[in-house]
C-alpha positions as CSV (number, residue, x, y, z in Angstrom):
1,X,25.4,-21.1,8.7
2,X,22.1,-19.9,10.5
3,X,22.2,-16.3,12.3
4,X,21.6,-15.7,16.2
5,X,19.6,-13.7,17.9
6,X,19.4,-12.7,21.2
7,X,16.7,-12.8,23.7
8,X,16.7,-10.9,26.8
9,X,14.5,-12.5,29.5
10,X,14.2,-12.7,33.5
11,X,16.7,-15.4,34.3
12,X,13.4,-17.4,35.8
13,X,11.2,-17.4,32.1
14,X,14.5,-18.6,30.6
15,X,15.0,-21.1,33.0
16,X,11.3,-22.1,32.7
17,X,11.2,-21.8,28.9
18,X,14.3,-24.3,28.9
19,X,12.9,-27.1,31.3
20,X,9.6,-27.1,28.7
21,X,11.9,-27.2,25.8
22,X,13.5,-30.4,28.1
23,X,9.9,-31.6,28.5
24,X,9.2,-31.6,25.1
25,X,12.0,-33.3,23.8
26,X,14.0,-30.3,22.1
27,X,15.9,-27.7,22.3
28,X,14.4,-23.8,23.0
29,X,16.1,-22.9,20.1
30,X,14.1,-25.3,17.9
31,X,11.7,-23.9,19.7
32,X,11.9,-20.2,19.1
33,X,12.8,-21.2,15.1
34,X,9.2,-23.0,15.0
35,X,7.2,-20.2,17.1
36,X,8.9,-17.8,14.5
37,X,7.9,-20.4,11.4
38,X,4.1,-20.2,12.7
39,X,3.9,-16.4,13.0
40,X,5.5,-16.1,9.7
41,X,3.0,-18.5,7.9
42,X,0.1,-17.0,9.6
43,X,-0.5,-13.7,6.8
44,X,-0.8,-17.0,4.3
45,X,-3.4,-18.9,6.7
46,X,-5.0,-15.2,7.1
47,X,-5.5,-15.0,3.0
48,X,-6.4,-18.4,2.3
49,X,-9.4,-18.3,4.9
50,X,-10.3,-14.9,3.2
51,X,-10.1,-16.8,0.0
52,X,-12.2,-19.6,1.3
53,X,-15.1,-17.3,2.9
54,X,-15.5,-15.6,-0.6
55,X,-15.7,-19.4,-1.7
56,X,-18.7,-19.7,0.3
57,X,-20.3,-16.7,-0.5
58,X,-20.2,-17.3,-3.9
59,X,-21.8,-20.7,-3.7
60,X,-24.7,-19.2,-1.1
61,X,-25.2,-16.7,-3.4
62,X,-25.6,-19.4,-6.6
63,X,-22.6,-18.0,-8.3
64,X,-20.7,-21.7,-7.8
65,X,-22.5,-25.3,-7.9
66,X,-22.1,-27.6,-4.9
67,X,-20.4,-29.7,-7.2
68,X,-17.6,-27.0,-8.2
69,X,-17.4,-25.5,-4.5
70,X,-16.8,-29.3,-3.1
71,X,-13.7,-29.7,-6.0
72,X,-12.3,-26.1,-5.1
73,X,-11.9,-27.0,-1.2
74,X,-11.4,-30.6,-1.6
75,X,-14.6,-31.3,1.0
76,X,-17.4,-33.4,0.8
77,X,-21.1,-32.6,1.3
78,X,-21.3,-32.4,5.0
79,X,-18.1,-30.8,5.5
80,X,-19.4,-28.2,3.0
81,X,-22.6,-27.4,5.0
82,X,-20.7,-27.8,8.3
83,X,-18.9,-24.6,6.9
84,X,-21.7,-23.0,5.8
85,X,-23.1,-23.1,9.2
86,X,-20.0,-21.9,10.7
87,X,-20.2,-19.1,9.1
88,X,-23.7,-18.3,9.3
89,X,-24.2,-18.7,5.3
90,X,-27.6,-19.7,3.9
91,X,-27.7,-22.7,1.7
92,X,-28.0,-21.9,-2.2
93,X,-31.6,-22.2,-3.8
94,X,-32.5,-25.5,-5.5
95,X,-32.5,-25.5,-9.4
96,X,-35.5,-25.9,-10.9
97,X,-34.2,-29.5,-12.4
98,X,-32.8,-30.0,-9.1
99,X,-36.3,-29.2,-7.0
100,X,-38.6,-31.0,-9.7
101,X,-37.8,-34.5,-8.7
102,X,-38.1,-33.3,-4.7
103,X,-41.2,-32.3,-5.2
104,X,-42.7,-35.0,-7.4
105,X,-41.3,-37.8,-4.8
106,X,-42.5,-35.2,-1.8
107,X,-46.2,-35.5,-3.4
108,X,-46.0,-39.2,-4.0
109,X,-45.2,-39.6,-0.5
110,X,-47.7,-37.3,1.0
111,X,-50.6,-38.9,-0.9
112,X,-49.3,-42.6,0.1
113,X,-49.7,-41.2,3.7
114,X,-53.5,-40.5,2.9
């Protein structure tokens, strides 16, 4: 059996409160239970966006691959530097066996173009 509370309002909020409830095809109570769901849940969306900034900082900082960052918070490759631009991040350095190949095709290219 659920509890009650009670609300103490100006007659005119309640009344407005219940013709949105009416608009929106519920009940205020069903209302007040889901406002009261959110702000409960919202410590847990607090930590897990704490968790994912470290997330990020640790692949700026070369501590993660793109590869094991991407797996962690299920995104793909633009999502991942959509994020990192969000939140001002600089992009990880190239690998060595990652830049090599860059650069060989970068010079191939550039002395085509001569």
């Amino acid at each position: 059996m659920p509890d009650y509370i009670a609300i103490h309002s100006s007659p005119q909020l309640l009344q407005q409160a219940k013709q949105y409830a009416v608009a929106q095809g519920t009940s205020l109570s069903r209302l007040v239970t889901e406002h009261l769901a959110q702000l409960t849940t919202l410590p847990m969306n607090t930590q897990r966006a704490t968790e994912v900034l470290t997330l990020l900082k640790n692949y700026s900082e070369d501590q993660l691959s793109r590869q094991e960052i991407m797996k962690l918070l299920n995104l793909d490759y633009g999502e991942l530097i959509l994020m990192m631009a969000e939140h001002q991040l600089p992009l990880p350095s190239l690998s060595e066996s990652e830049l090599q190949p860059m650069v060989t095709q970068f010079v191939k290219l550039w002395r085509e173009s001569l």
